[in-house]
N, C-alpha and C positions, 0 to 999 in steps of 0.2 A: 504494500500500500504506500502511494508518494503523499508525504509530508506537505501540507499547506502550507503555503507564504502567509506572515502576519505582516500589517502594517502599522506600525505605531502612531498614535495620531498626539503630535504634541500639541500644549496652548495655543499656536497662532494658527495651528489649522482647526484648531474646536470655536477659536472666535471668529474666523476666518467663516466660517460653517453658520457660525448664530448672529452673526454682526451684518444686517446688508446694506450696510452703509461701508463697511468694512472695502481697502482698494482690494481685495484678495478673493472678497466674498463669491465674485461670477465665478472664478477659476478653480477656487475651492469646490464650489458646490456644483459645477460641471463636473470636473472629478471623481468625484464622492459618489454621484448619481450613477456613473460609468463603471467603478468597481465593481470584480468579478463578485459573483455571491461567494465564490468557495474562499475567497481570502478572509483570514481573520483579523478583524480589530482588535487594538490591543490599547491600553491607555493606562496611564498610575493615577493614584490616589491624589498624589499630589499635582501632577498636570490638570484633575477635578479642581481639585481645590482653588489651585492658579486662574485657573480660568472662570471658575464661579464669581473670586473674587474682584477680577479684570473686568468683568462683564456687571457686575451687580454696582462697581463704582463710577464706570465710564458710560454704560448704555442705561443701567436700571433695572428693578426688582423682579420685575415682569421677565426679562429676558433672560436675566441671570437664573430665577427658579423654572423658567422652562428647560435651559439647556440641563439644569441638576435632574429634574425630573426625567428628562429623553436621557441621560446617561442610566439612570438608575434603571427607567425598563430597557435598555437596550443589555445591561446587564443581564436583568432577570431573562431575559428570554432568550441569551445565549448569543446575543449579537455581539457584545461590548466583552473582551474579558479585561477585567482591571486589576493591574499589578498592584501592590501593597508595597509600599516602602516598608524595611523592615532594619534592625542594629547592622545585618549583614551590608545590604545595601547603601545605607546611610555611611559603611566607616569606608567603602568602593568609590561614595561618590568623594570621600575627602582626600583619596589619590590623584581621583582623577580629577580635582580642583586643583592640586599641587601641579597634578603634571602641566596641567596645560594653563598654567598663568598666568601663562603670556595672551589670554584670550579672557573677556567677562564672560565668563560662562558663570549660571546661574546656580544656584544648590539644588533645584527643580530640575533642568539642562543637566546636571551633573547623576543625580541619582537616574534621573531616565535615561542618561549614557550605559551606567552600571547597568539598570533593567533590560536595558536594548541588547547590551552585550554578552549578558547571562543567556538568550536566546537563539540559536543559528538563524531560526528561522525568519525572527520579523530583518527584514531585507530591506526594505521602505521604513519612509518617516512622513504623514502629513504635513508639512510645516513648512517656512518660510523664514526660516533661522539658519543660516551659516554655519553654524556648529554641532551641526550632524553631520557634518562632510569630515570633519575627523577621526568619527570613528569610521566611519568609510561607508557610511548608510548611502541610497538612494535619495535624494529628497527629493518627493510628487506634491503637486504636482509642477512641472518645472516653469516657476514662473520669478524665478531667481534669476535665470538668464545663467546660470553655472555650468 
């Protein structure tokens, strides 16, 4: 049996996704819409959290508790699976904060490194951040210009 590709969907493509004022938001969600069914999403606790907050301060309540809510049943119903930061992962991302820098990578961007890299499979990143090309991910969809 061949192994599925995950794609991991970080913050600016979940706001990218819920923001349509957002510049990202058409490409995003042309994207998003195209994905094969058989790939799986994959996303952390903390990219939730990142983006609840992002969206609940900058857009507002209304959009911020719908994107909380469509993550929870995409959960439940086996669409979304969601990483948990854990002591392991959390002391992964404080290397890979050291290692790299020379780069603002985030504590959020750092444990989702560690999360990305504990998995062969997820190969893609949703997102529109630079610094997934480090660890050598894909980033979709390509509106980086990279």
């Amino acid at each position: 049996m061949m192994s599925r590709s995950k794609l991991f969907i970080d913050t600016g493509g979940f706001i990218a996704l819920a923001n349509e004022r957002d510049q990202y938001h058409k490409v995003a969600a042309s994207f998003y819409r195209q994905l094969d069914g058989g790939i799986i999403r994959v996303t952390s606790n903390l990219v939730i959290s990142e983006t609840y907050t992002f969206l609940r301060y900058r857009i507002g309540y209304s959009v911020a508790m719908r994107y909380l809510l469509s993550t929870k049943k995409a959960q439940s119903s086996g669409y979304l699976q969601i990483l948990f930061s854990n002591e392991k992962s959390e002391e992964q991302a404080l290397k890979i904060l050291e290692k790299y820098n020379d780069h603002d990578i985030s504590y959020v961007d750092a444990v989702s490194f560690g999360l990305i890299m504990s998995d062969a499979r997820i190969d893609r990143v949703l997102t529109f951040d630079r610094h997934f090309l480090l660890i050598g991910k894909e980033i979709v969809p390509q509106a980086l210009g990279t």
